[in-house]
N, C-alpha and C positions, 0 to 999 in steps of 0.2 A: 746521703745528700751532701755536696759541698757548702760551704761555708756561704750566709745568704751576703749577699753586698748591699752596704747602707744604703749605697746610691739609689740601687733597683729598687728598693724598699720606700724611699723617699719619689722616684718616681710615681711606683702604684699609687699612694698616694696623693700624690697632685692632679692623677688623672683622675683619683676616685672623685677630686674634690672640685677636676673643671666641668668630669663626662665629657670631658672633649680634647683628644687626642693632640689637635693644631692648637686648642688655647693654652694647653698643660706642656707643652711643648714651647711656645714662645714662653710659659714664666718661667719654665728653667735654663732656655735660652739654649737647646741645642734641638739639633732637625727632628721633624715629625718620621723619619723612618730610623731614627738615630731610637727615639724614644719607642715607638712600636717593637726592635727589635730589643731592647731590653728590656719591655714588660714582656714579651713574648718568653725571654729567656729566664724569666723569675718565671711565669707560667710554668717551664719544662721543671725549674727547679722543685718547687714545690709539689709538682703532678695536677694540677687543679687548674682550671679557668678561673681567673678573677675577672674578668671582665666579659660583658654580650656584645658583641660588635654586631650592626645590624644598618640597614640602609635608612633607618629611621635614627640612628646614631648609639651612643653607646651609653650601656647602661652596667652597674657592677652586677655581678652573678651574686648567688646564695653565698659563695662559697668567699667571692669576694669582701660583701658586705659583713661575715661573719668575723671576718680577717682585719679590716679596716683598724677596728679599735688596738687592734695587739701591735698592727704597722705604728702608729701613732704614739704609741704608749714604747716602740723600740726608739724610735727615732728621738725621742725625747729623754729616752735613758742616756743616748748617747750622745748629744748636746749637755746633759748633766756630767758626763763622765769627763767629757773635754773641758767643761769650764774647771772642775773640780782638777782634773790633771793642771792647767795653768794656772791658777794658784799655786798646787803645790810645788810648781815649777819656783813658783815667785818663792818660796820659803812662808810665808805670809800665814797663819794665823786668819780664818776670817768666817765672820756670819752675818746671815743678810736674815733678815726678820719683813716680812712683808705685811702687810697694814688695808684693810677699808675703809675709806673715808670716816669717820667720827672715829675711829679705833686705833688707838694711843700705843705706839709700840716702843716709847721711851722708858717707861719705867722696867719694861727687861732689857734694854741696852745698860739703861743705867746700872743694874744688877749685876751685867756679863760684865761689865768694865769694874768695878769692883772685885769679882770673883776672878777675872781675869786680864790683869793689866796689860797686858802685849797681846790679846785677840783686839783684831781687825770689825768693828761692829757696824752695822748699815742698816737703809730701809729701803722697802720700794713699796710707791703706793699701787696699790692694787685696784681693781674694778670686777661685777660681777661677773665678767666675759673671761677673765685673766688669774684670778687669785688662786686657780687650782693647776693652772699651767705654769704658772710661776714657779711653783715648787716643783713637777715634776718635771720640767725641762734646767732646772738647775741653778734658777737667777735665786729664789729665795731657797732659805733652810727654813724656816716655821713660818707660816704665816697665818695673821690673825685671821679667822674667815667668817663672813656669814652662811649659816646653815641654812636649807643641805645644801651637802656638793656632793658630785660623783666621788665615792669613795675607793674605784681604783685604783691600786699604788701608792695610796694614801690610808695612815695614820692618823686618826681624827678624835678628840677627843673635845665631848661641847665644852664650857667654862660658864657660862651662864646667858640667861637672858633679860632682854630691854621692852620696853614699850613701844609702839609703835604709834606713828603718829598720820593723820592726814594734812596734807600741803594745800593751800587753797588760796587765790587773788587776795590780797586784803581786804578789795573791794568788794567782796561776794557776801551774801545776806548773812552764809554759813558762820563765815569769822567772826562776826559779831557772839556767837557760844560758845563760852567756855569750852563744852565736850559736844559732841555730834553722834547720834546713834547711827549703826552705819546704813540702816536703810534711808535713811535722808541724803546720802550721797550714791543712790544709786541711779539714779537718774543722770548725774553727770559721766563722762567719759574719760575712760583708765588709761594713764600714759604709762601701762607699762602691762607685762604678759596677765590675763587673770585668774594665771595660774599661781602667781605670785600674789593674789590676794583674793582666795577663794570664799571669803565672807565678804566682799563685793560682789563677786560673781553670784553667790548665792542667793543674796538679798535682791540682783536686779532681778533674776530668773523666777524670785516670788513675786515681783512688778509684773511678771508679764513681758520683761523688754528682754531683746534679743544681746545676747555677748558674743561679741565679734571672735573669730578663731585665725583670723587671719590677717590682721592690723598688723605695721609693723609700728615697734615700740622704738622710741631712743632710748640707746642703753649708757648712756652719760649724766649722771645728777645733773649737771649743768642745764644740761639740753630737758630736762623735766620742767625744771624749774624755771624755764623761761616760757614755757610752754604754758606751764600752770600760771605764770605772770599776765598771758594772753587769753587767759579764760576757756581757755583750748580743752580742759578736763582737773581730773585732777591726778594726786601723786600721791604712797603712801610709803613712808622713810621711816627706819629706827630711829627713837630719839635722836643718838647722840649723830646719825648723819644730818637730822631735819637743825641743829643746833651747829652744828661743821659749817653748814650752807647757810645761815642767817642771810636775809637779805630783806630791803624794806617794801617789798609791793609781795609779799606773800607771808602767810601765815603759816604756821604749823597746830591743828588743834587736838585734845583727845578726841579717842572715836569710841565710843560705845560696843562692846559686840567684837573688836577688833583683837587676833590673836597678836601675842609678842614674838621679838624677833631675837633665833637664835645664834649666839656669837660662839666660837670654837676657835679651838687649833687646831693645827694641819701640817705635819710632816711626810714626806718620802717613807715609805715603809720599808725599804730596806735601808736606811740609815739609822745609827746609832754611835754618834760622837756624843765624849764627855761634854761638849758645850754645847751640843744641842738636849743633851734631855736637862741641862742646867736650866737654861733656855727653857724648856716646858716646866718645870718645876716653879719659874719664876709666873708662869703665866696664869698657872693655876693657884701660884698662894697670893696675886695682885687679884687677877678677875676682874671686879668692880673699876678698878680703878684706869682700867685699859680704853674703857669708854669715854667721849667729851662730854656726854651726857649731864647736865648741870639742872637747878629749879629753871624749866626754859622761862621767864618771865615774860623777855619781850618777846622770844617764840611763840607762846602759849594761850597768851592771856588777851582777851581782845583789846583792845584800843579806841 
């Protein structure tokens, strides 16, 4: 088999991800028979069908969809391999630590700059959509994650866990306690997957009341929390993100019942530089201290 070309690969790809020949074609901006014939000609390469073309339009085959993940996870090595080649183009020294909202990535900057006074040290904040693609398309070397995450390609090691807390109007009868057992909040509505807070989902399911599978969530704390301001449902955050976002027309309370949430590392699993597993040594003998997590007072406590 000759050598596959990024390009085709970045193709299939786009098409997996419009099913549609003419939209996948305008986002990479050359013609739709341009693009046809080279998924046709990664077709030959490979031997296999990746795609069902059909008058009802197009759909990825078995063999495509089995394919998809290994496309995604090339194209992404090789955006890591180029940013990494321009650096070391620059001569430069450098590491990028990438960070979730309440998750403190200074205290191992501060450690690498210590142990290494001419490394290049950085952050990037991260989101739950982004904190696993960060590292393996190349922008971060470690970054701090909440667990799980898809562990392909990745090096994952937990560090510890946080409490978790519910976000509620101020104004709601709830804020008024101290702590909330979580079947008292099942009745309201989850601004977020409730797959992601499966003792919500479990407590409404012993109500009787139906859980939607098909809501779409915002995936922005912002965007929760203004939501949760509107009495719209509610929101359920690790401390130290419910304490990140303080703001005054929402609360944060304990919940009764509610599990905690877990914090890790996460590196590229084929990487192995002196200053990244520095880097991971620093993360696991800090832990605690990585979170903003503090006594929430005015978080916590009613008012």
């Amino acid at each position: 088999m000759s050598d596959l070309s990024l390009r085709r690969v970045a193709y299939f790809v786009a098409v997996a991800e419009e099913l549609s020949f003419g939209r996948a074609a305008e986002r990479l901006h050359v013609t739709q028979p341009v693009l046809s014939r080279q998924i046709a000609l990664l077709e030959r390469e490979l031997g296999v069908p990746l795609f069902e073309r059909s008058s009802r339009g197009t759909a990825l085959s078995d063999t495509g969809r089995e394919l998809l993940s290994d496309a995604e996870a090339m194209l992404q090595s090789a955006l890591a391999f180029q940013r990494r080649g321009r650096q070391a183009a620059r001569g430069a020294q450098r590491l990028v630590v990438g960070f979730m909202p309440g998750l403190l990535a200074t205290p191992i900057l501060q450690g690498l700059r210590a142990a290494y006074p001419d490394l290049e040290v950085s952050t990037v904040r991260t989101s739950w959509d982004d904190q696993v693609e960060t590292i393996l398309d190349g922008r971060v070397d470690l970054g701090l994650v909440r667990l799980p995450v898809p562990s392909r390609g990745l090096m994952i090691r937990p560090l510890f866990a946080e409490r978790r807390l519910a976000v509620l109007p101020r104004s709601h009868p709830l804020a008024e306690q101290p702590a909330i057992d979580i079947d008292a909040l099942a009745e309201l509505e989850l601004l977020q997957s409730p797959d992601a807070v499966p003792e919500w989902r479990d407590a409404r399911r012993r109500r009787g009341l139906v859980v939607s599978t098909e809501a779409h969530y915002p995936h922005d704390v912002e965007v929760k929390l203004e939501q949760v301001a509107l009495g719209l449902g509610v929101a359920f955050l690790p401390a130290s993100t419910a304490a990140y976002y303080t703001r005054p027309d929402v609360v944060a309370r304990e919940v009764a019942g509610l599990g905690s949430s877990e914090v890790g590392v996460a590196w590229a699993a084929h990487r192995r530089t002196e200053t990244l597993m520095r880097a991971i040594q620093l993360a696991h003998a800090l832990r605690t201290s990585l979170t903003t997590e503090r006594v929430l007072d005015e978080t916590t406590r009613p008012r």
